[in-house]
N, C-alpha and C positions, 0 to 999 in steps of 0.2 A: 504494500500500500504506500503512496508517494504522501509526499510532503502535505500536500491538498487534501487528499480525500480521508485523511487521518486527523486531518484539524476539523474537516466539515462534519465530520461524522461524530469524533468528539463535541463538537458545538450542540446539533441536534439530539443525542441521547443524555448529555449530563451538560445542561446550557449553566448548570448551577456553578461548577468546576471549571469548565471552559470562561464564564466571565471574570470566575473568581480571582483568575490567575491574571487573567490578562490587567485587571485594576490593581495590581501590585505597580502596574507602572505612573499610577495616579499618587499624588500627595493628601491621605486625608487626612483630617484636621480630629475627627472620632471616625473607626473603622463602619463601618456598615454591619449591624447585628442579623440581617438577611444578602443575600447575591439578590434571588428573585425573589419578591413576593406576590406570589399566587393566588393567594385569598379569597381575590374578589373580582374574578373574570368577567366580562373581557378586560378589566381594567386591572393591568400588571403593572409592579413597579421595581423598579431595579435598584437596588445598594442601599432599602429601606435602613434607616438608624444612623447611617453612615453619613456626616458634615467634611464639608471640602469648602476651597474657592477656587474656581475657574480661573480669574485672575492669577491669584497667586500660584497654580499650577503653569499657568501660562508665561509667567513674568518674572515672580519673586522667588522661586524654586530654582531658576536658572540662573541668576544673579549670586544666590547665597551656593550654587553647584559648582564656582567657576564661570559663568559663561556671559559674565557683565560685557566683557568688552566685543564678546560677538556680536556681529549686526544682528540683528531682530527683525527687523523693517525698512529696506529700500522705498524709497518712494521717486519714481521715474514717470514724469512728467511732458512728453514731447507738447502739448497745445499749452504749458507755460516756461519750456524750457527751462526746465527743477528737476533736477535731481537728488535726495539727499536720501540720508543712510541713519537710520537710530541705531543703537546699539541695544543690547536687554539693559542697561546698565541704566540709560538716556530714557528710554520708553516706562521703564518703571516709575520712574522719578517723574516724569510728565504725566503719564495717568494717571499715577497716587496724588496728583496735583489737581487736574481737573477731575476728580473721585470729590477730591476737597470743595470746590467750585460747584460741583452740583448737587452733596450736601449741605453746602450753602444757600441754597438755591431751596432749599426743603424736601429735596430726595430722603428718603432714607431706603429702607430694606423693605422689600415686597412692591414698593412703590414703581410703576410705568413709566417709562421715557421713550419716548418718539422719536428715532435718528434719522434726520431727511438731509441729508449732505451729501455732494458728489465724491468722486473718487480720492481722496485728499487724506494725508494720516488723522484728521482731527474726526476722521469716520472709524478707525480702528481705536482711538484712543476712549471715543465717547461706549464704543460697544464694551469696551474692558476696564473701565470706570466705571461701567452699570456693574458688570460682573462684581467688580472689588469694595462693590455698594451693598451686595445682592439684589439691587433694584432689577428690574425687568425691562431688556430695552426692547422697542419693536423698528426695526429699519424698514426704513420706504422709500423705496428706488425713487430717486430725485427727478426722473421721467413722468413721472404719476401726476395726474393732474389734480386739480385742485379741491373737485370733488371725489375723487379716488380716496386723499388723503384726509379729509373729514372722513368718510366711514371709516377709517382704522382709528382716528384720533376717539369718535365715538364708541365706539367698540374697546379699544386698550383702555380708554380715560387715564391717560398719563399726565403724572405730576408738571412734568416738563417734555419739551419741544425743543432738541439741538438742531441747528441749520446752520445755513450758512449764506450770504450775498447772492452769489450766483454759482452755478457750476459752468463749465466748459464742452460744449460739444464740437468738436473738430476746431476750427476758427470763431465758430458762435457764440457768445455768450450768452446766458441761459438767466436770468433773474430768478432767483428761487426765492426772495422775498414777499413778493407778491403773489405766489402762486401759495405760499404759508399762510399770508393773513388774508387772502380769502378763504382758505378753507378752514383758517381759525370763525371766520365769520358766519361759515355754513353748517362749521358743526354744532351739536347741543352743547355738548363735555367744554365746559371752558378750562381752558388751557392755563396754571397760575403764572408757569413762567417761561420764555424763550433764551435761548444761550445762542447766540448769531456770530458763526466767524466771519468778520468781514476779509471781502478777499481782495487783492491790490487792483483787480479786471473790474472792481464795479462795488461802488460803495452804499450799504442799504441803510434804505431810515428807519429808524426804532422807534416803539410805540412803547414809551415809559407810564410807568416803571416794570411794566411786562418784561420787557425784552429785555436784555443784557449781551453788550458785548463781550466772544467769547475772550479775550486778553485782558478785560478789567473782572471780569469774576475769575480769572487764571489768578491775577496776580493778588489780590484781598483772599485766596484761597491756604489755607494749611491743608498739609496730603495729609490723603485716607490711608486707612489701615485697611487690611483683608478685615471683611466679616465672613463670618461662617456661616455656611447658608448648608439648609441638609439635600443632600445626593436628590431630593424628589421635588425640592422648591422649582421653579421655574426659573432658566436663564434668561431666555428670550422669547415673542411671538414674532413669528411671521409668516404674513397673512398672502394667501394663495387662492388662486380664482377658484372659484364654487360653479357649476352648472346655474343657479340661479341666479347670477349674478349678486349676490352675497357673499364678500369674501368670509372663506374660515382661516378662522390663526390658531396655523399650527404650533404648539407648545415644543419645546425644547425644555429637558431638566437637566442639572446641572450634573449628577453623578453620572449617568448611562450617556449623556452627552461625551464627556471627558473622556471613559473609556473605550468609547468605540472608537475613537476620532482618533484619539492615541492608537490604537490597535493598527485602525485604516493605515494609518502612515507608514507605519513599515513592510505591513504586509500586502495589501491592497496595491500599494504607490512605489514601495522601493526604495523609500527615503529615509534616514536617520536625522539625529542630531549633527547640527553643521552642517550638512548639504540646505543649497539652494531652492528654493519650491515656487512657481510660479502661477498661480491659479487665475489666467487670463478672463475677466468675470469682473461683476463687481458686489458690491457689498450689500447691494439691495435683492441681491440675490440669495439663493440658499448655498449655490457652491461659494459666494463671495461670503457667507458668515463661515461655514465649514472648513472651505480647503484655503480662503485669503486670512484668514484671521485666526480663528482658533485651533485647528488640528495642526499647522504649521507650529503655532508659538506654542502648543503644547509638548509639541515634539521634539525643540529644540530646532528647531531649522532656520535658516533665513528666508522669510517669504519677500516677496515682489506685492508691490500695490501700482497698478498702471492707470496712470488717467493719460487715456487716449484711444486708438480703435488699430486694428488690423490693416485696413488701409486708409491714406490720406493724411496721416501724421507721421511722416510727410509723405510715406507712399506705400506700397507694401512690402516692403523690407521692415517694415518697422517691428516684428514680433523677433525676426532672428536679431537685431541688432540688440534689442534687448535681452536677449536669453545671450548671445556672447558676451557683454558687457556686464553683466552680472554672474556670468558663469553659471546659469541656469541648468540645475541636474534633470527638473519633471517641470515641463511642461501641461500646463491642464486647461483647455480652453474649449468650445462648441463648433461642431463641424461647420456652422454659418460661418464663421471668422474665415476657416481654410478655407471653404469656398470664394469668401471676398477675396482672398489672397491668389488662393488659383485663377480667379476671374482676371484678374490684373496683372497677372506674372505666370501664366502658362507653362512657361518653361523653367521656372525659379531661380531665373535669373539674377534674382537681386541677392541669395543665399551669398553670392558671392565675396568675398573679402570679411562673411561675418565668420569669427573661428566659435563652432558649435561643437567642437570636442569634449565639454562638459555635459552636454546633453543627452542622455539615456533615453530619454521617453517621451511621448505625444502622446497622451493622456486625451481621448475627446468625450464630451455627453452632455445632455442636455435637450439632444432630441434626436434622431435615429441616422446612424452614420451609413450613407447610402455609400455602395462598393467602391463607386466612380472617384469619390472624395476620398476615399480610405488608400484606393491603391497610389493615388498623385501624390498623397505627401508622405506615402511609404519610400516614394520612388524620388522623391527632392529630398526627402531627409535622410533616409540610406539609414535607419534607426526604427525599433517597431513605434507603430503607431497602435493605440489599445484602447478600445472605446469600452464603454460602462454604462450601466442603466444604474439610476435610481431614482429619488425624486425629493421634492419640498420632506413632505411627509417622513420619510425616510432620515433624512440626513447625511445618508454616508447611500457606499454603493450597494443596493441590491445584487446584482451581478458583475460581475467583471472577471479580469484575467488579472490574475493576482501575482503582480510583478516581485513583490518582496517574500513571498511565501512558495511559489512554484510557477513556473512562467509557463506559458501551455500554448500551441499552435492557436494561429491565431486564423478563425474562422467569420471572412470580410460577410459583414450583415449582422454577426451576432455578437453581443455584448461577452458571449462566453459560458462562465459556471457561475453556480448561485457563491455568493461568499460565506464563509462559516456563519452562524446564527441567524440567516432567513432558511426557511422551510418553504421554500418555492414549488405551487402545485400550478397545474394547469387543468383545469377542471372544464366539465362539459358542459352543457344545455342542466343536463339533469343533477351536477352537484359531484357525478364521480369524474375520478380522477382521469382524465385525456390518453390516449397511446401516444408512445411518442411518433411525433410528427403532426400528431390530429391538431387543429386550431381549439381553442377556449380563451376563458375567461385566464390570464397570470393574478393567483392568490398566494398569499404569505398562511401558511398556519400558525395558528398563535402559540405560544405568547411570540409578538415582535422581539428583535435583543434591540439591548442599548442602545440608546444613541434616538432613539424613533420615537414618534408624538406620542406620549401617552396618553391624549386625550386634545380636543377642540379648547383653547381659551372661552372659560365659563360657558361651556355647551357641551357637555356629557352625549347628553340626546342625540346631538347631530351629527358627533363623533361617531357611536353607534349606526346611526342610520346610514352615514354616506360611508362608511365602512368597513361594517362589521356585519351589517345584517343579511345581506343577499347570499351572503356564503357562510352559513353559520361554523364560528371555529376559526373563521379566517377573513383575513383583513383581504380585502378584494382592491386591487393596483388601480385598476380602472382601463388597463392595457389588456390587448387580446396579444397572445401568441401560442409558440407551441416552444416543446423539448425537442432536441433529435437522438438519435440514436447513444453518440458521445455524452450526454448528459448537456451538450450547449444548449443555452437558451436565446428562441428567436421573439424580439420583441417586434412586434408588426406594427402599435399603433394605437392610440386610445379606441375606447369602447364606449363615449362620451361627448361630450359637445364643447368639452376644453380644447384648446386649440394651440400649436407649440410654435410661438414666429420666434423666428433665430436665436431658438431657448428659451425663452421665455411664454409661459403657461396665460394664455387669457382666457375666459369664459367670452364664448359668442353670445350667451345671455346677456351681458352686461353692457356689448354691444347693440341686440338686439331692443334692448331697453330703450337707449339711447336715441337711437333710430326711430321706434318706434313711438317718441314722444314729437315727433314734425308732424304740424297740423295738418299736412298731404297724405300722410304716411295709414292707409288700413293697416296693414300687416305686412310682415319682414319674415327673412329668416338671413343668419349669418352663417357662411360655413367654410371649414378651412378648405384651402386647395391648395396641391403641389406649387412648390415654387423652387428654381434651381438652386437660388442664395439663401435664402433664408428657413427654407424646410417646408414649411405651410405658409400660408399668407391666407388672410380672414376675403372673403366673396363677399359683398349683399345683394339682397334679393327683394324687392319692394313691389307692393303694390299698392297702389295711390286711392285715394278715396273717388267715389264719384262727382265731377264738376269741380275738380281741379283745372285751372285753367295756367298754371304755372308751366312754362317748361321744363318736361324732365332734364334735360341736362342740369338746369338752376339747382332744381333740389337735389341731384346727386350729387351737387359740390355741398351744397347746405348741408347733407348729411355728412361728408365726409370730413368736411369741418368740425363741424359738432361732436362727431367719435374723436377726435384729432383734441379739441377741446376738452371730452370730459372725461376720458380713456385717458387721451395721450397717446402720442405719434408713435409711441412702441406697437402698439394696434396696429401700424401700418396698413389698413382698409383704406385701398386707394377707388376699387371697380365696386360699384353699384351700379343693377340692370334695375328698373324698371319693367316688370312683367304682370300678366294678364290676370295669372292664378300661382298661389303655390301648391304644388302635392299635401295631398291629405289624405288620412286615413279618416272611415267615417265618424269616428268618434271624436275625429277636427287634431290630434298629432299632425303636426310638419314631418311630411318623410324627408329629414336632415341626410341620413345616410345614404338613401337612393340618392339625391343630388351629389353628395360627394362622390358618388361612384361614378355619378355620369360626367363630375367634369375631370375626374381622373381616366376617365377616356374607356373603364371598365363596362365591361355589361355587368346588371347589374338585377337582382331579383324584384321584382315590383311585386307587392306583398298584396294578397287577396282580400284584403280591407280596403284598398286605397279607393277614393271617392268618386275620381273622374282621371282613368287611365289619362284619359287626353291631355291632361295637362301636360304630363312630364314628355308627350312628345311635341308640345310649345315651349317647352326650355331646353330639349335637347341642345337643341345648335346656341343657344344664348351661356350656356355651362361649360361648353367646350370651348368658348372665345380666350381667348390668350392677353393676358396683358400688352 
């Protein structure tokens, strides 16, 4: 039996012994008087009794180890021309300061804080100043628009709100002030305080005595201390598109967080202490809180924070010249980026004069790595490239090819083998377990291991329903695929109306919302479709009321504006048809899926409910139009 299937195997028969071991490599402050507690399913909890800090695992453990004077955190800037380097030594001492700053502020311990800041260190230092608080941070991708961010601000009710002037996209500058106090003003939850770093590209007005800039509560601040927070309290939420357009916030806790993320890192990634880790992402993400910020500084590594993009800062050479310039050992980024790269450098040509001899690995995921993309930068990099599935929910990888544990042929399509403590089934129509190769529903059997949401932020219930109930026993992905014969697993694709643009997870609900409140507008439907760059790209699909006299072209800009607006241009919904009828089933369902099959060029089963075949052969030819 090999390295792998002797760790997977130990994981699933005795998860009690397999986690126990692996959180030896954690700093706890009181041990854990349980590994798992089982008690009260489906609701598991891991390292019950046992008190840690995240922070100080991350920070203050590698300082008092030796490892003050390693860098900790590069921060490589091409759209400000900044590059600078913390050390553990330097990053300690400035989080335990603004830890101080936002206890002044009247954070304490259990308390909420909202992070809407671009890619910038004062985004890792506010997430690790929550930790060394025990407060509870929730980041919100600085793309999000203004009523995006009221429903989270209502939803967390956080003490405080860190921001910051503007962010940076390519040459743009982005005002993130405004786009703050309006959704301070739409939400309920009033907000007590705001902490603004102002940035040198754009200076913002503060509304006193709310707001505080962040260098005058920096400097009136004395540093925090670690508090102890127990293995079950909550680190973090972050909130992840819901079918209804409702976001849910996924919960993160603080002990099962720590140890898997440490585990991940060497086994999973391939990396140790002092090696380099670059998780090309950002922070409003769930690989930018996992793999940029905590499993890194837990591990001891040097991580990369990049504010800029793949191509056009200044062109795309820009990912190699950072991974040589920092001597980057793993790379971890979404196949969208290598597409933008291959779109613009065919031949990779720009690889040239960057020395990538540090480089082991290209790490991709975030939404399904098509062959075409996998075999181009197997073949410009001349290094394996290794894709992985997992998710929000999740935390760490569900599947992958586990570089620091057993390195295994790498089969272009599939993410691989399940990693030690998921129980990955692939179930049928009726509940039992698929043959290999058969299509179903990808389910986890419970208990989840460490590291993974133990629950909905204060909603149990919906936790339950959206995933735990359809498959009683097990936590249902929301992905269909199959196994094959080798034990790889093939992920084909949600099973759902989420939708993946260049990694990133949106509800077409929330779209369809949107849309649907234009005073033209009877009914919509939103649905993903193939795109070469970015993976899916969202469709709309409208039907106008009677004695509209607007022309349709007006309002499919007015809508596309409006998603643009209340979304945010991460939505990327550029094409809205205008059409006669949508598909329905008679009980009034939108056939969602039959559309996506038909503009994916698929035949496609038209289900013996539906109301008026005839429609779906008035959108044939309108589904299959091409951007």
């Amino acid at each position: 039996m090999g390295a792998y299937a002797a760790a997977y195997e130990r994981s699933i028969a005795d998860p009690t012994r397999f986690w126990g071991l692996a959180a030896r490599d954690v700093r706890w402050l009181v041990p854990p008087d349980r590994v798992l507690d089982d008690g009260a399913p489906p609701f598991y909890r891991w390292f019950t009794g046992g008190e840690l800090n995240t922070c100080d695992n991350a920070l203050d453990r590698h300082v008092e180890e030796g490892r003050g004077d390693q860098p900790a955190l590069i921060y490589d800037s091409p759209v400000t021309g900044t590059v600078e380097t913390y050390t553990y030594g330097e990053l300690t001492r400035i989080v335990a300061r603004f830890a101080g700053a936002l206890r002044a502020q009247g954070v304490d311990r259990g308390d909420r804080v909202v992070i809407y800041l671009p890619m910038v260190p004062e985004a890792v230092v506010a997430m690790l100043a929550c930790a060394r608080l025990g407060a509870v941070h929730s980041v919100v991708f600085g793309g999000f628009a203004a009523p995006e961010l009221a429903v989270r601000i209502d939803d967390a009710r956080p003490k405080a709100v860190v921001s910051a002037s503007c962010g940076i996209e390519g040459g743009r500058v982005v005002p993130y002030k405004p786009l703050l106090d309006r959704a301070l003003d739409l939400a309920r939850h009033k907000v007590e305080r705001c902490v603004i770093r102002q940035r040198p590209q754009l200076h913002a007005d503060l509304v006193r005595p709310r707001d505080v800039e962040w260098d005058e509560a920096v400097a009136a601040a004395e540093p925090a201390e670690c508090v102890p927070a127990a293995a079950t309290d909550p680190l973090y939420i972050l909130y992840t598109s819901g079918t209804t357009g409702r976001p849910k916030g996924v919960v993160r806790d603080n002990g099962g967080h720590a140890v898997a993320l440490r585990w991940s890192m060497e086994n999973v990634f391939g990396v140790g202490p002092g090696d380099v880790f670059w998780a090309a992402s950002d922070v409003g993400w769930v690989v930018g809180h996992s793999y940029i910020v905590y499993a890194p500084l837990l591990t001891g590594c040097t991580t990369v924070l990049y504010e800029g993009k793949p191509v056009g800062t200044p062109d795309a050479g820009a990912f190699w010249r950072v991974a040589a310039q920092h001597r980057v050992k793993a790379l971890f980024t979404a196949p969208t980026a290598i597409r933008a790269i291959k779109k613009e450098d065919p031949d990779g040509a720009l690889l040239a004069g960057h020395d990538l001899s540090a480089l082991d690995t290209l790490f991709l995921a975030g939404e399904r790595l098509d062959a075409a993309t996998y075999r181009w930068a197997a073949r410009v990099l001349d290094r394996p490239v290794i894709d992985h599935w997992w998710q929000t929910e999740t935390g760490w990888p569900i599947v992958a090819n586990l570089r620091g544990l057993e390195p295994m042929p790498v089969k272009p399509g599939s993410p691989s083998v399940p990693v030690p403590g998921y129980d990955v089934r692939v179930l049928g129509p009726d509940g039992a377990p698929a043959e290999p190769g058969q299509e179903g529903d990808i389910a986890l059997r419970l208990p989840l291991p460490p590291g993974t949401l133990p629950t909905l932020w204060q909603d149990d219930e919906r936790f339950v329903e959206s995933y735990l109930t359809a498959r009683p026993g097990h936590y249902l992905t929301g992905d269909g695929g199959h196994v094959d014969e080798d034990g790889y697993v093939w992920v084909m694709g949600r099973t759902d109306d989420v939708i993946n643009v260049a990694g990133h997870r949106l509800s077409t609900g929330t779209m369809e919302e949107v849309i649907g409140a234009h005073p033209a507008v009877a009914e919509c439907a939103v649905i993903g479709v193939p795109d070469a760059l970015k993976g899916q790209v969202p469709r709309g699909l409208v039907v106008l009321k009677n004695g509209v006299l607007a022309e349709p072209g007006e309002v499919c800009a007015e809508l596309v504006a409006m998603v643009r607006d209340q979304v945010g241009p991460v939505a990327a919904l550029k094409q809205i048809n205008i059409v006669a009828a949508l598909p329905k089933t008679r009980s009034g369902k939108i056939l969602r899926g039959v559309m996506r099959g038909m503009a994916d060029g698929r035949e496609v089963s038209v289900p013996s409910t539906i109301e008026d075949p005839a429609v779906l052969d008035d959108l044939r030819p309108v589904l299959r139009e091409t951007l």
